[in-house]
C-alpha positions in Angstrom: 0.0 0.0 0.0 2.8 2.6 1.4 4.7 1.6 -2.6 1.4 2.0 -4.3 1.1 5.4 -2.5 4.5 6.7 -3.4 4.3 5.6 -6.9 1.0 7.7 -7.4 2.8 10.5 -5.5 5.8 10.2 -7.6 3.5 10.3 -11.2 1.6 13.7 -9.6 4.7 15.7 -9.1 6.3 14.6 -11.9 2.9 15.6 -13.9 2.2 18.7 -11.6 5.2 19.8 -10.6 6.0 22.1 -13.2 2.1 23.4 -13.7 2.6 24.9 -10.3 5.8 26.2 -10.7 4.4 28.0 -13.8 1.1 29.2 -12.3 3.6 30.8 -9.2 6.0 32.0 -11.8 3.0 34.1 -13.3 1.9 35.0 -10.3 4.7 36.6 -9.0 5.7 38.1 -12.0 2.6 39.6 -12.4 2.7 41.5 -9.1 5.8 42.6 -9.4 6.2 43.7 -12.7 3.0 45.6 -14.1 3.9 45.3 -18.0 4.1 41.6 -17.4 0.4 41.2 -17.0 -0.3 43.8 -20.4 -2.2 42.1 -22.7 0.8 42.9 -25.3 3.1 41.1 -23.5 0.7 38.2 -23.2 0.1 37.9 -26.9 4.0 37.7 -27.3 4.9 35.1 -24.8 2.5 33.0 -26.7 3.3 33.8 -30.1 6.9 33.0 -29.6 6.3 29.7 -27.3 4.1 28.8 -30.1 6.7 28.0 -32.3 9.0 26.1 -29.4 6.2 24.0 -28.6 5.5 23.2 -32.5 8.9 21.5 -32.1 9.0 20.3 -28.8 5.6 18.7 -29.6 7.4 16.0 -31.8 10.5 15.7 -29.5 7.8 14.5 -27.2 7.0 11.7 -28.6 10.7 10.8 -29.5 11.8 11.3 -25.4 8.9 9.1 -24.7 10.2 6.2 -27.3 13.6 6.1 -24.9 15.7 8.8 -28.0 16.9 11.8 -28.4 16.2 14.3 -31.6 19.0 16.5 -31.9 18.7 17.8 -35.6 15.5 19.7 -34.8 17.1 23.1 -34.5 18.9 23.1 -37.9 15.8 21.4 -39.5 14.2 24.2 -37.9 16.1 27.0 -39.7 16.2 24.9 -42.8 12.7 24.9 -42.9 12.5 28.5 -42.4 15.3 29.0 -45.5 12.7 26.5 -47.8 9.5 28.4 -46.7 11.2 31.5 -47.6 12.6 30.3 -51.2 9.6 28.7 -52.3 7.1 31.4 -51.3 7.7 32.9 -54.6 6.1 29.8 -56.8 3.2 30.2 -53.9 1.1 29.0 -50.7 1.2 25.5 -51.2 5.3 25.4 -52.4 6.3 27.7 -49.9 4.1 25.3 -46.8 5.2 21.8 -48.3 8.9 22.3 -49.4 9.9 22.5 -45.8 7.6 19.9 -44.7 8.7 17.9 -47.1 12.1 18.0 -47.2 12.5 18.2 -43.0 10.1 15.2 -43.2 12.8 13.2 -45.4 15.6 13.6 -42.9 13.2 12.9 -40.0 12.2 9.7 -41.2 15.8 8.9 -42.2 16.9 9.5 -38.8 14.1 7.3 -38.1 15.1 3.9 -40.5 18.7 4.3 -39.1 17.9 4.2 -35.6 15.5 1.6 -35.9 16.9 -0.7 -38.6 20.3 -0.3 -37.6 20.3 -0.1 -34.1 22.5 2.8 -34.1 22.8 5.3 -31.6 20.1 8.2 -32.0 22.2 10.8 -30.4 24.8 9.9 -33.2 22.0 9.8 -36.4 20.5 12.4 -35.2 23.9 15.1 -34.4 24.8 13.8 -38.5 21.7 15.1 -39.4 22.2 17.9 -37.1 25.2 18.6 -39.4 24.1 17.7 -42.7 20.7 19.6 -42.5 23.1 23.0 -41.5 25.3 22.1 -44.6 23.0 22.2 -47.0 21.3 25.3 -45.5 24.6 27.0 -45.9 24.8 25.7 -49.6 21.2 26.4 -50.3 22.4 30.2 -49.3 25.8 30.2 -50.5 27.3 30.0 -46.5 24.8 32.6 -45.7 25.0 35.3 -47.6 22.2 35.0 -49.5 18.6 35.7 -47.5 15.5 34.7 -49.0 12.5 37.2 -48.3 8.9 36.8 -48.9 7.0 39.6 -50.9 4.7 41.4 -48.3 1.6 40.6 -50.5 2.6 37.1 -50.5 -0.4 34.8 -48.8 2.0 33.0 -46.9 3.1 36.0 -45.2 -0.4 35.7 -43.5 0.3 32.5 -42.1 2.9 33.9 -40.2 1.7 37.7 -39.2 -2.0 37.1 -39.3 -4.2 37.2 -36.0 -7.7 36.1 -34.8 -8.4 38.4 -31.6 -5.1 40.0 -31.7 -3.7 36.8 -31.4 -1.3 35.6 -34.0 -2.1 32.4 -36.3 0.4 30.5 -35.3 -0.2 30.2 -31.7 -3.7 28.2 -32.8 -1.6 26.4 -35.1 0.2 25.2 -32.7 -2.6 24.7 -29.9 -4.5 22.4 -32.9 -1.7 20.6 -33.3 -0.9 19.9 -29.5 -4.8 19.0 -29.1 -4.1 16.6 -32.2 -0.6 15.5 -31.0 -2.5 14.6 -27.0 -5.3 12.6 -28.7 -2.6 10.4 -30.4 -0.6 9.5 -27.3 -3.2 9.0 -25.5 -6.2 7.8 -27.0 -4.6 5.7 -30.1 -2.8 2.6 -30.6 -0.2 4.2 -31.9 0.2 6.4 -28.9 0.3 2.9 -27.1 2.8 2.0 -28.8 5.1 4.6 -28.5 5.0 4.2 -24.6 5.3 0.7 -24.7 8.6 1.2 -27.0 9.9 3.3 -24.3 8.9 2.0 -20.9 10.4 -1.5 -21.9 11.2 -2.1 -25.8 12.5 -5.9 -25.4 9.1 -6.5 -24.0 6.9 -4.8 -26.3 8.5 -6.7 -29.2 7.7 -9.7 -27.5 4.0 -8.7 -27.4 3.9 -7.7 -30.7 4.4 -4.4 -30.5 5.9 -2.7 -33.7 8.6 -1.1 -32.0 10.7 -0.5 -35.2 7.6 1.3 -37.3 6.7 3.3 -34.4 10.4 4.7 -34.0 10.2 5.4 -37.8 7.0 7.5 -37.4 8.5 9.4 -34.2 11.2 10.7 -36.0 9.6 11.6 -39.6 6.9 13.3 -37.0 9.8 14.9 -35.7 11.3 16.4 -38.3 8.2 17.4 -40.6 7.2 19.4 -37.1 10.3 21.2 -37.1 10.2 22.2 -40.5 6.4 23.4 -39.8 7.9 25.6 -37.0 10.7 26.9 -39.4 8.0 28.0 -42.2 5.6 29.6 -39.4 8.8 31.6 -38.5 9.6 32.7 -41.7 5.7 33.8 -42.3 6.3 35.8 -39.9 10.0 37.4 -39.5 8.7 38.2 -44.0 12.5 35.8 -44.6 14.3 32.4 -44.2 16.8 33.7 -41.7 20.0 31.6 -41.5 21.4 32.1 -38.1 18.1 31.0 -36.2 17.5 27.5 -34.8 21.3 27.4 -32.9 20.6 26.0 -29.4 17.0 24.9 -30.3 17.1 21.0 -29.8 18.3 22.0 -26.4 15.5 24.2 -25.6 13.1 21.9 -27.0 14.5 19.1 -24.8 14.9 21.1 -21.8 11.2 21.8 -22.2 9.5 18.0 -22.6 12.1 17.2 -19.7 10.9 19.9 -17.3 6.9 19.6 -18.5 7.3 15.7 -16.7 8.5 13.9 -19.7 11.5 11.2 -18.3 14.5 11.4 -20.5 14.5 7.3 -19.8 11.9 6.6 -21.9 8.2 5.9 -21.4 6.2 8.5 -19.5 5.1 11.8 -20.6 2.6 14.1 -21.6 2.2 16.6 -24.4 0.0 19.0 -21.9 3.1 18.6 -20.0 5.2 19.7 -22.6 3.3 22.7 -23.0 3.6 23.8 -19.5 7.5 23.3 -20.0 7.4 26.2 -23.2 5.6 28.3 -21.3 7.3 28.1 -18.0 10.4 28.8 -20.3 9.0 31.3 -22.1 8.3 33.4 -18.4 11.3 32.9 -17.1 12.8 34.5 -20.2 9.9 37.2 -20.3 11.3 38.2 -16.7 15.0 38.7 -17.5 14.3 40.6 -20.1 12.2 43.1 -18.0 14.6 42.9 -15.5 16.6 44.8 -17.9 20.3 44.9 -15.3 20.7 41.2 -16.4 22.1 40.1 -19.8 20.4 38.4 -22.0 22.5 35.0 -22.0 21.5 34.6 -18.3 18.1 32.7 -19.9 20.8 30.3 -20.9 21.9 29.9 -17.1 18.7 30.0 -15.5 17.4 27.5 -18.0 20.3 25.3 -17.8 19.9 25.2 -13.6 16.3 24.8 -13.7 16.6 22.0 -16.4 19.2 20.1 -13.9 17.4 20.7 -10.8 14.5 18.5 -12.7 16.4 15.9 -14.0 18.0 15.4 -10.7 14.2 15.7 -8.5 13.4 13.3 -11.6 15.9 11.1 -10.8 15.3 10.9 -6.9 11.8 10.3 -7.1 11.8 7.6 -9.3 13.7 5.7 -7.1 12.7 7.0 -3.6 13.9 3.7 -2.1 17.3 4.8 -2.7 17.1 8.1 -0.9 19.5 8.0 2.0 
């Protein structure tokens, strides 16, 4: 009864944990600085965790399978390059050449890992490299920048908004609705826990473990290159120096919103949390305005450790001394 208890103690604050830390984060913030609360200020923190969580949606599901997906953040400027390049033959060229082509790699990544057996940190850091290669020779080691013609359609995808709310922040809560109803209401969803809370096993059931990690990764990288063309709909360009850093953020993020790095428990609400506890933090330092910038790199690194390491503790509480 006592393990039984713990266990269900241990899933709640690992599911909770950061939904409270966000809702105090707000809180304070909000008191204490009066623009934080301005409805401006609002509409930006979600606009620009909308295109973090569009990414860390499909890491997600990868962290849950037991891998790691660390060519998101070039895929993610690639995207944003192939968006930008193909807006002039239209709409539809300038949505599905990024999706497309970051779709490729993704499911690449995806036969290599599975078929292979080979290491996703290492498929995925090659296609970390290889996607930044050919973004630099798409524009010629970046010195060419694509723009987007201001009458262009797709320019609305990016700058457009519904209640002074821009259109990708519903894009990406459709997609996160979409992306929860998956993992947790579809076989396929099944399956992707089962391939990370005990793989060996879940062959032996039947489960196809090797598919699964295929569709993960394609899902991985198509979303990435989504988020890249979003932000080039909006920043009117395919810029070439975004995306650095990313993967990180995007696994800091599914790691702090509950998901375990070891595979097999997560949630994509979860994730969400993660973005936007991020995206406060960040918000703060910035009004702050004495502290630099790169201290949302040291604040996020610390918070990201102090979950790993609370992760760590209480999933094995019977080894705290």
């Amino acid at each position: 009864m006592t393990t039984l208890t713990t266990a269900a103690r241990t899933k709640a604050l690992q599911r909770q944990g950061a939904a409270v830390a966000l809702v105090l984060m707000v809180a304070v913030s909000w008191l204490v600085f009066p623009r934080f609360g301005s409805l401006d200020n609002l509409r930006d923190l979600a606009l620009q965790g909308s295109f973090l969580a569009v990414i860390a949606l499909g890491m997600t599901f990868v962290i849950i399978t037991g891998g790691i997906d660390l060519s998101v953040g070039s895929l993610y400027a690639l995207g944003g390059v192939l968006a930008a390049w193909g807006s002039q033959y239209g709409f539809l060229v300038a949505l599905a050449l990024p999706l497309l082509v970051c779709g490729v790699i993704g499911l690449v990544n995806g036969l290599l890992i599975a078929r292979t057996n080979m290491a996703p940190f290492i498929v995925t850091l090659a296609s970390l490299l290889f996607a930044r290669g050919l973004l630099l020779a798409i524009t010629d080691e970046g010195a060419d920048t694509y723009q987007i013609a201001p009458d262009s359609a797709f320019v609305e995808l990016g700058r457009g908004t519904v209640f002074g709310f821009g259109f990708p922040i519903f894009v990406a809560a459709v997609l996160c609705l979409l992306g929860g109803m998956i993992l947790n209401r579809t076989t396929f969803g099944q399956n992707v826990f089962a391939t990370g809370g005990a793989e060996q096993s879940a062959i032996l059931l039947g489960v196809p473990v090797a598919r699964t990690k295929i569709g993960v990764y394609a899902m991985s990288g198509t979303l990435a290159g989504l988020a890249g063309a979003l932000t080039a709909a909006y920043l009117q360009s395919g810029v070439t120096v975004i995306g650095v850093g990313t993967e990180l953020d995007a696994i800091a993020v599914v790691v702090i919103g509950g998901t375990l790095l070891t595979g097999g428990m997560g949630t994509v609400l979860g994730t969400v949390i993660g973005v936007g506890l991020i995206k406060v933090i960040q918000n703060v330092i910035n009004q702050i305005g004495t502290l630099d910038s790169n201290y949302q790199s040291v604040v996020s690194g610390v918070f990201l450790l102090v979950v790993v390491v609370l992760q760590r503790v209480l999933a094995h509480p019977s080894q705290r001394r």
